[in-house]
C-alpha positions, 0 to 999 in steps of 0.5 A, a space after each residue: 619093080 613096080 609097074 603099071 601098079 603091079 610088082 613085077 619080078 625077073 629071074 634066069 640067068 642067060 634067058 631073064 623072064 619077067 612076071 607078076 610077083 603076085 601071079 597066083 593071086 594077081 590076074 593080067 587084066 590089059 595084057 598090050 598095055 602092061 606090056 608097052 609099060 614094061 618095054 619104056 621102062 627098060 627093064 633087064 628082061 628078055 620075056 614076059 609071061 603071065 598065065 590065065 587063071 581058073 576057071 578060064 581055061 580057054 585061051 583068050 589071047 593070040 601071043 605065043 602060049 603053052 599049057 600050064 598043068 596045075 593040080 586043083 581040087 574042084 569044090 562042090 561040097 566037104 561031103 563029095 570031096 570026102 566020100 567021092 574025090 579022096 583015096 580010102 587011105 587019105 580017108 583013113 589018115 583023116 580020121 587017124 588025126 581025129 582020133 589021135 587028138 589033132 585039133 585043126 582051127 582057124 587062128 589068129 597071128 599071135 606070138 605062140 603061133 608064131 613061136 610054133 611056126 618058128 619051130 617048125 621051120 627049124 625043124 630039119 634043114 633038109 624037106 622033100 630032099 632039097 634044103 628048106 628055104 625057112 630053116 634057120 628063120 628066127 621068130 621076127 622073120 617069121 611074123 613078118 613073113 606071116 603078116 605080109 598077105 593077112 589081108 588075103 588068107 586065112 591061117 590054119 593050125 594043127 594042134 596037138 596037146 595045144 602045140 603046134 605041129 602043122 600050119 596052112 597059110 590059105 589065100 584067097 584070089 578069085 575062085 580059087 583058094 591057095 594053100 601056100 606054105 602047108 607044112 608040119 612036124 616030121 615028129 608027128 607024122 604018124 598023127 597025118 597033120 597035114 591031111 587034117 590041115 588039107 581037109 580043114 582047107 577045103 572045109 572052109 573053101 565049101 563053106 565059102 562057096 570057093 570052087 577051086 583049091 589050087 594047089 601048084 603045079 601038077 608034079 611027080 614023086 611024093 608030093 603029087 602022090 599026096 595031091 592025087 591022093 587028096 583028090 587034086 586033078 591035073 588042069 591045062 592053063 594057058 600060059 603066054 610068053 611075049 619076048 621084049 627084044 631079039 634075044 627073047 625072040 630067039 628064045 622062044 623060038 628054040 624053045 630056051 625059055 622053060 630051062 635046060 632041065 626042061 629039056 631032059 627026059 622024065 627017066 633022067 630028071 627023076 634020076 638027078 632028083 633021087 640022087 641029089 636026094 640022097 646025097 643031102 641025106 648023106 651030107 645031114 647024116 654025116 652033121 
C-alpha cells in the first residue's frame, strides 16, 4: 500500500506489523506525519516500526524503541579493510580466487548475466539449511527481479572461464552500501567466489567514499562467521514500535511483537535450527 509516498507492507499472523517496503534503503524523515497517515487509512496493522539507519545510532525520537544489531563494515580504505579488518584465512581465500582465475567486475544487466544468475538460483533447492527462496526461477522472473533497483545498485559478477559463479546486487542508501542477494555456485566453492565478490564490494565502496557496508543483521551460525571474518562488527540501531490500536498496545506491553521464537533461549533456537537442517538434507538426499 502506498502511503504518504512510501510503500508500506504488513506481515505477522496473530500481531500484524507494518513497515517500510524499502526500509534498508528509505529513511522515516516525519515519523508523526507518517503515522497519522497510516491510522486514516485503516490499514489492517496492530504496530508500525521503522529503525534509524547508520550513521545515526543515537536515538532521535521518544516512542517506544529497542536495539537492532546490524553487522557493518566501517570503510576508511580497501588497504585498512584488507590488512587491518579481515581474518588471515579471509585473506588467504581472497588471494585463493585470484590465483585460481575468478575475475570479478561490475557488469551490465544483459541476457548472459541474466542466464548465469538463473542457473545459479537453480542450482540446489536447499542454502544455509532452509529452501531457497529463488530456486525454481526461470529467466524472465530473474531479469525482472534484477531490473527493479537498477536505478540504485550496482551488479557485481564473479567470472570463472568467462561463466558466472557468484553475483552481488550492491545498493546504494545514504552511507551505507547494501549488498542484497550475494550468492555463488556450491560447484566452485573451493575457488572462494563469494569473498572475492565481498571484496570487490568494498573496493568499490572506498572508491565511492561510502563509510558503511551493511550487510544484515548481526546473526550466528555460518553466515555470521562469514560476516565476522569479513570483518563486519555488530552495530546497535534503534528501532522504534508505535501500536495503532489496543491490540498493539498490549503487544507491546508483553513483548508480542518480535515473535514467539524470540522469546526461546539461544541453546534452543540453535537447536530447532540444526535439526531442521538436517532434516531438509535428508529430505534432498532421499529426491
Amino acid at each position: 500500500m502506498l502511503i504518504a509516498d512510501k510503500k508500506v507492507i504488513v506481515t505477522g499472523v496473530l500481531i500484524k506489523i507494518a513497515r517500510l517496503k524499502d526500509e534498508w534503503y528509505e529513511d522515516v524523515e516525519n515519523p508523526e506525519s507518517l503515522i497519522k497517515q497510516i491510522k486514516k487509512t485503516k490499514i489492517k496493522a496492530d504496530i508500525f516500526t521503522f529503525w534509524q539507519r547508520l550513521p545515526e545510532t543515537k536515538p532521535k525520537y521518544s516512542y517506544y524503541m529497542e536495539w537492532n544489531d546490524v553487522a557493518a563494515i566501517p570503510i576508511k580504505s580497501f588497504d585498512h579493510w584488507f590488512e587491518k579488518q579481515i581474518k588471515s584465512s579471509t585473506r588467504k581465500a581472497i588471494r585463493k580466487a585470484q590465483k585460481k582465475g575468478v575475475v570479478v567486475k561490475v557488469v551490465g544487466l544483459d541476457d548472459e548475466f541474466v542466464k548465469g544468475v538463473a542457473t545459479t538460483f537453480n542450482e540446489t533447492p536447499i542454502r544455509q539449511g532452509r529452501p531457497y527462496s529463488h530456486y525454481g526461477k526461470d529467466f524472465e522472473t530473474v531479469r525482472q527481479e534484477l531490473s527493479k533497483d537498477l536505478d540504485r545498485c550496482d551488479l557485481i559478477g564473479a567470472y570463472y572461464n568467462d561463466d558466472l559463479i557468484g553475483f552481488i546486487q550492491l545498493g546504494y542508501a545514504g552511507n551505507c552500501a547494501i549488498p542484497c542477494g550475494m550468492v555463488a555456485k556450491i560447484e566452485h566453492r573451493d575457488k572462494s567466489p563469494q569473498n572475492a565478490l565481498l571484496s570487490k564490494a568494498v573496493e568499490i565502496c572506498a572508491i565511492k567514499k561510502m563509510p558503511y557496508l551493511l550487510y544484515g543483521y548481526w546473526s550466528r551460525g555460518g553466515l555470521g562467521d562469514f560476516k565476522r571474518h569479513n570483518g563486519c562488527i555488530k552495530i546497535g540501531v534503534p528501532r522504534y514500535y508505535i501500536s495503532l490500536n489496543i491490540k498493539g498496545k498490549i503487544a507491546l506491553k508483553l513483548k508480542l511483537h518480535g515473535g514467539f521464537v524470540r522469546l526461546l533461549p539461544d541453546k534452543t533456537i540453535d537447536y530447532l535450527i540444526n535439526f531442521r537442517n538436517k532434516r531438509y538434507a535428508k529430505k534432498i538426499k532421499n529426491t
